[in-house]
VEXDREN-2710 file (C-alpha; in Angstrom, 1 decimal):
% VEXDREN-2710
k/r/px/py/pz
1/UNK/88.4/66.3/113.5
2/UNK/87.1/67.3/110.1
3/UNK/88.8/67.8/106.9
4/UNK/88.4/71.4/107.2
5/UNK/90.6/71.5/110.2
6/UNK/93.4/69.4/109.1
7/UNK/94.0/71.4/106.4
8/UNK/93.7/74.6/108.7
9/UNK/95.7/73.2/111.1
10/UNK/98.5/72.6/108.3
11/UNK/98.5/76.1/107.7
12/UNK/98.7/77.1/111.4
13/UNK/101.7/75.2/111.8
14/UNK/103.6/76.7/108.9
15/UNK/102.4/80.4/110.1
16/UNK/104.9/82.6/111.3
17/UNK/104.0/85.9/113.4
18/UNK/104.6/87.8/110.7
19/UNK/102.2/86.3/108.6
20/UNK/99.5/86.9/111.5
21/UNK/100.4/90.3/111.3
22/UNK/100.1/90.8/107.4
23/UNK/96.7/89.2/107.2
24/UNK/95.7/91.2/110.5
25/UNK/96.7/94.5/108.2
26/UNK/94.6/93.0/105.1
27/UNK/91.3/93.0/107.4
28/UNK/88.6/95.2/106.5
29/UNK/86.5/97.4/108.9
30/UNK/83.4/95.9/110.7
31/UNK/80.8/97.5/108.1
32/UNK/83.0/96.6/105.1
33/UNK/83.4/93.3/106.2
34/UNK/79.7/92.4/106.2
35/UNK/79.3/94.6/102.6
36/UNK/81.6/91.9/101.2
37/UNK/80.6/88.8/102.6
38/UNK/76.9/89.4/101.6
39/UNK/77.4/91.3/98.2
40/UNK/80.9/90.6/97.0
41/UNK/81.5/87.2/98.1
42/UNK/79.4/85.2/94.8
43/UNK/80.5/81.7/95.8
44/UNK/80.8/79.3/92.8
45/UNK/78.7/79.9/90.4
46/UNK/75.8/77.5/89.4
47/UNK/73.3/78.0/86.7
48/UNK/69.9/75.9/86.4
49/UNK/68.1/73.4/83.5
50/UNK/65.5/71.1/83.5
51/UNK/66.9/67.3/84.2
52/UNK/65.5/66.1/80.8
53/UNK/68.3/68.4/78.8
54/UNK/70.8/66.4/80.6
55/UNK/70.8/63.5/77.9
56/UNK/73.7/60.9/77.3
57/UNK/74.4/62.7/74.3
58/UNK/75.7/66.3/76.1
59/UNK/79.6/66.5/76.9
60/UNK/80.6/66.8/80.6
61/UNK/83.8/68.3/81.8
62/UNK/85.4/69.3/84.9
63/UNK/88.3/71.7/85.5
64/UNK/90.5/69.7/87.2
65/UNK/91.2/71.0/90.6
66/UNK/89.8/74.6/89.7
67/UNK/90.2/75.8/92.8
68/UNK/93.3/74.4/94.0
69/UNK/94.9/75.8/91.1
70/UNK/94.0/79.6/91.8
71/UNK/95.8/79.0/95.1
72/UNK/99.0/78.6/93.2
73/UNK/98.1/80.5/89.9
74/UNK/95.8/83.5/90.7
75/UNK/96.7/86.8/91.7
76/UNK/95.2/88.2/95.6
77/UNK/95.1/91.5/97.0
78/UNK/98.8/92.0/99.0
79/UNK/98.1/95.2/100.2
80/UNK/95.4/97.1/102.5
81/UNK/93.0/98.6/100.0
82/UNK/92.7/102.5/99.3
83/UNK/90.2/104.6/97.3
84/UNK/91.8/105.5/94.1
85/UNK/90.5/108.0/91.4
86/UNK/87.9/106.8/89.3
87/UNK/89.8/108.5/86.2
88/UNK/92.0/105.8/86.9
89/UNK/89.5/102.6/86.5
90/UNK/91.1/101.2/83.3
91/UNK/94.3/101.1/84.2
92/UNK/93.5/99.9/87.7
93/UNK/91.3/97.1/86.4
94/UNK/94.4/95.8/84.4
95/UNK/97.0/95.9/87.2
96/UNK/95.3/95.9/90.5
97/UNK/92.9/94.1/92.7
98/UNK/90.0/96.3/92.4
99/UNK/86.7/96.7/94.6
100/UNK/84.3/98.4/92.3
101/UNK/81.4/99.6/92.8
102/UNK/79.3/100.2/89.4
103/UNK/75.6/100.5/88.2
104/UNK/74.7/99.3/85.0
105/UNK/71.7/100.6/83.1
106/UNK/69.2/98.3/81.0
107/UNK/70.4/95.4/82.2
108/UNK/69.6/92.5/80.1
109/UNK/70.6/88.5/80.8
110/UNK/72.5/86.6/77.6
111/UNK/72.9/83.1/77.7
112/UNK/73.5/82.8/81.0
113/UNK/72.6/84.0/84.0
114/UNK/75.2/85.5/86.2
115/UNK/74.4/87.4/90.0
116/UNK/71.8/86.3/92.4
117/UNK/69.4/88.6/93.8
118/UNK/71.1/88.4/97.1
119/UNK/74.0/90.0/96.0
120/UNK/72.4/93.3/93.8
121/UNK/73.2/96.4/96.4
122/UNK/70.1/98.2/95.0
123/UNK/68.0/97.7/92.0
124/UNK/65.0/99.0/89.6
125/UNK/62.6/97.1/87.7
126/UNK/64.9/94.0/88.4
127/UNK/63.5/90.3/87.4
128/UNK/64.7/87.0/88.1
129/UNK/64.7/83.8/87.1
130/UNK/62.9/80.9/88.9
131/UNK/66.2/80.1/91.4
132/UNK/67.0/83.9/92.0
133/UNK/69.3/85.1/88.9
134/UNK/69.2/88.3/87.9
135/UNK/68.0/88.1/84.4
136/UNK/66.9/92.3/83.4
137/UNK/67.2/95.1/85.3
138/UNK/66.4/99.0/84.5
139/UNK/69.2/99.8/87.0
140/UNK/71.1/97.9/88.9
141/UNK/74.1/98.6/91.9
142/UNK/76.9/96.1/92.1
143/UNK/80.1/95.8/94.3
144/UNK/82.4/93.7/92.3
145/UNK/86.0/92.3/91.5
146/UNK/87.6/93.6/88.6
147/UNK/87.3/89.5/87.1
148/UNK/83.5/89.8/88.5
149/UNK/83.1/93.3/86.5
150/UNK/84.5/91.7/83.1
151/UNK/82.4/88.4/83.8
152/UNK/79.1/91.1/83.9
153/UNK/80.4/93.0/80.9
154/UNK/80.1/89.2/79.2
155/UNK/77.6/88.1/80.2
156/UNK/75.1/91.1/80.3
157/UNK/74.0/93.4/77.2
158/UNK/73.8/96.6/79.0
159/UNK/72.6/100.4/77.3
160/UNK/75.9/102.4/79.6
161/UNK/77.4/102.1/83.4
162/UNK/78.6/104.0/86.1
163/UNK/81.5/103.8/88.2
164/UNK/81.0/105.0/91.9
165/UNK/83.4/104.1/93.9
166/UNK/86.7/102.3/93.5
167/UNK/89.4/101.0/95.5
168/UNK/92.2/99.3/94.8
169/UNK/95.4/97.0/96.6
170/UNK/98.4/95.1/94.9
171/UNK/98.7/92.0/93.1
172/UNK/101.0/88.9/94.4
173/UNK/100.6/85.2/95.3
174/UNK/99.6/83.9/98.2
175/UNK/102.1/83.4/100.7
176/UNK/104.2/80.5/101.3
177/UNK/102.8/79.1/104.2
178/UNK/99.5/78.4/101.9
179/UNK/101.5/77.4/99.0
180/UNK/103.4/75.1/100.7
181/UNK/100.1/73.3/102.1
182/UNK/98.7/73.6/98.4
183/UNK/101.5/72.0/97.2
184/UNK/101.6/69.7/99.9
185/UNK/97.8/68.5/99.4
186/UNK/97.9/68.6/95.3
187/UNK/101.1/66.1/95.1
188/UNK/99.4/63.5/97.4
189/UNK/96.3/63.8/95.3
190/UNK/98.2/63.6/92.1
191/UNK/100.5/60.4/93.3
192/UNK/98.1/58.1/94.8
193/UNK/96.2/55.2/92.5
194/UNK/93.0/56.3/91.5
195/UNK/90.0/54.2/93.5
196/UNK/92.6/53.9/96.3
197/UNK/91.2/55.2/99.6
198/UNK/94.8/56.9/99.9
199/UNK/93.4/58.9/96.7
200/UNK/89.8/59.4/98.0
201/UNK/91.5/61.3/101.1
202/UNK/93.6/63.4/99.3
203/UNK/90.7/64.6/96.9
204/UNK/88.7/65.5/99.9
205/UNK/91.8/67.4/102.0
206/UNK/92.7/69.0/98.8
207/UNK/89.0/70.2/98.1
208/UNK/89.3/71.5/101.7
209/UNK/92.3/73.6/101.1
210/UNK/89.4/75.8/99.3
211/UNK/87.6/76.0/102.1
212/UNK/90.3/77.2/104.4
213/UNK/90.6/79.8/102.4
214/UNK/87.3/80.9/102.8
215/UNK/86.5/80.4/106.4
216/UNK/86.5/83.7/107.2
217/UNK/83.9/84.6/105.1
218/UNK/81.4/81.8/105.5
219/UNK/82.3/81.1/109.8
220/UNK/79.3/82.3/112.1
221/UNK/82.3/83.8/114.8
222/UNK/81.7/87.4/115.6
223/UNK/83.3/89.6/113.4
224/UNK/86.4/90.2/115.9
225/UNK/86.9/86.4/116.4
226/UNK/87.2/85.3/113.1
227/UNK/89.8/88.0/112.5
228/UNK/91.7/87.1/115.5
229/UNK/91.6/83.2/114.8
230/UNK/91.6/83.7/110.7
231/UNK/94.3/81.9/108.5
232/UNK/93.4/83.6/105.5
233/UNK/92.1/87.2/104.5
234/UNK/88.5/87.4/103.3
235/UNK/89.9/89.0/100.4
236/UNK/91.3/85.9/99.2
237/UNK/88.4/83.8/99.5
238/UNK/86.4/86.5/97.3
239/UNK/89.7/86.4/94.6
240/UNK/89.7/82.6/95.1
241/UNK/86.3/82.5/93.8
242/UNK/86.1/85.1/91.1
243/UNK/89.4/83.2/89.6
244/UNK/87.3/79.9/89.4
245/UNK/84.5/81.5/88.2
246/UNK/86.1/83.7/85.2
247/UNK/87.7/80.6/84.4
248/UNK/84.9/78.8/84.5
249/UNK/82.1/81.1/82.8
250/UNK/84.4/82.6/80.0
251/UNK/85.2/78.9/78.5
252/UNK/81.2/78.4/79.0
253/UNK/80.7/81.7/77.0
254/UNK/82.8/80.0/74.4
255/UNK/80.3/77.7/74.0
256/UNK/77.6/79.7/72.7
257/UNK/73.9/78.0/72.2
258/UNK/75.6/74.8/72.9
259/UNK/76.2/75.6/76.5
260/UNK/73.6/73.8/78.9
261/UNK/74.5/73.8/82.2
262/UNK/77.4/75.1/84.8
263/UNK/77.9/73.3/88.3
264/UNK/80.3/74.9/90.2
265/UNK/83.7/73.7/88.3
266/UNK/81.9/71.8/85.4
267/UNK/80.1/72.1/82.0
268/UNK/77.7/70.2/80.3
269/UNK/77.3/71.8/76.7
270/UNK/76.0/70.0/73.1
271/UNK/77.9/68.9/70.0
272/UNK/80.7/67.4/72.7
273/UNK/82.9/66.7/69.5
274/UNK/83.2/70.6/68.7
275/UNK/84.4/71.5/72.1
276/UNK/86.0/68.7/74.5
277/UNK/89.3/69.5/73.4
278/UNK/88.4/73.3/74.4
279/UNK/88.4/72.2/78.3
280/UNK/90.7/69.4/78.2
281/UNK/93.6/71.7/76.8
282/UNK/92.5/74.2/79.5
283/UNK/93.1/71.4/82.2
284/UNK/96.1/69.6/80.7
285/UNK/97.4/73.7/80.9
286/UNK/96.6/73.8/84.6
287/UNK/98.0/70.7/85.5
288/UNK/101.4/71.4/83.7
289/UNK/101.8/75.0/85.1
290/UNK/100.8/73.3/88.9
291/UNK/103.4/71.0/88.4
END
């Protein structure tokens, strides 16, 4: 039995029929489905540097239980997703989930560098860097998040963009049953000892919880079985994830030149002194509002 399947097993347990049906009525078609696992569905985000930059003298700082936290703390689509007017994209963007599908012109790399090449739906004159980021692009066709779209708007200089297509569902948390096994997971992690083994297997379930959540995007089932046996909507995995990740690359932004390196949920970044207190007020912020 892995760790995966505890925690999914958890969730089963606490599932009522209802909540079948409800994720059953968040599913997306066959075609959209495999549109948004391979071009919507980013994954955490990791950026590359040589290992000699890595010195003793950078800062290093995880958010603490990133993920976790957007389980309790984000915002996921509640509602099946319809096309909505594209007069309508700034308001939409600041009250909705939104599935957006834009092209950006010029498209040049700041600091850091964003999207993978796997994950461009079309693109002209595109380059990349030596692990597959995009770092310039004459035109380039993304479908994003609205947190993905702002996170591009950051991160990218750009001469104008288009918006295509858009479609749009309702905000809310995720339901109790995943709450409740969030909540569940997070307390045991936060009571036990640290260096206990008690604490060891509570850091690995509660990592795990993350990957419940995503299961449907990420399992090799056939399209109807992962649906039928799903505890989660693939829309939430691709929120889970774009939550983290705005999180995660906005406070790197912050950083300016002094930013090195992003892993997923961490940062390594110069001048330590200037900015610790930056990410530890962001954590100490998470922890309280978990609590």
């Amino acid at each position: 039995i892995t760790p995966h399947q505890i925690v999914e097993t958890k969730m089963r347990k606490l599932m009522t029929k209802e909540d079948h049906l409800f994720i059953a009525s968040l599913w997306p078609n066959k075609n959209n489905y495999y549109l948004l696992k391979q071009k919507t569905y980013i994954g955490g985000f990791c950026d590359t540097t040589t290992t000699e930059d890595l010195s003793e003298t950078l800062g290093h700082v995880d958010f603490t239980t990133s993920y976790v936290a957007q389980a309790f703390l984000g915002y996921y689509p509640m509602s099946p997703f319809k096309p909505e007017s594209i007069d309508n994209f700034y308001e939409s963007i600041k009250n909705k989930c939104c599935l957006i599908k834009v092209t950006f012109y010029v498209l040049k790399a700041r600091l850091m560098h964003f999207i993978g090449k796997k994950h461009i739906i079309e693109a002209e004159g595109d380059q990349y860097n030596s692990v597959g980021k995009l770092i310039y692009a004459n035109k380039a066709t993304f479908l994003v998040t609205e947190l993905d779209f702002e996170i591009l708007s950051i991160m990218y200089d750009f001469n104008n963009f288009e918006i295509e297509e858009l479609h749009v569902a309702d905000r809310g948390q995720l339901p109790k049953y995943v709450r409740a096994v969030a909540a569940e997971l997070y307390a045991e992690k936060a009571l036990a000892f640290k260096g206990t083994p008690q604490r060891e297997v509570a850091k690995i379930l509660t990592e795990h919880l993350y990957g419940s959540l995503i299961s449907p995007i990420y399992g090799d089932k056939s399209w109807i079985n992962v649906k039928l046996e799903a505890v989660a909507s693939p829309y939430w995995a691709i929120w889970m994830v774009s939550h983290a990740r705005y999180a995660l690359m906005t406070t790197a932004n912050s950083l300016g030149y002094d930013f090195i390196y992003a892993d997923t949920d961490s940062l390594f970044f110069k001048n330590p002194y200037l900015h610790v207190q930056l990410i530890e007020t962001y954590n100490r912020n998470i922890r309280n509002s978990i609590k």
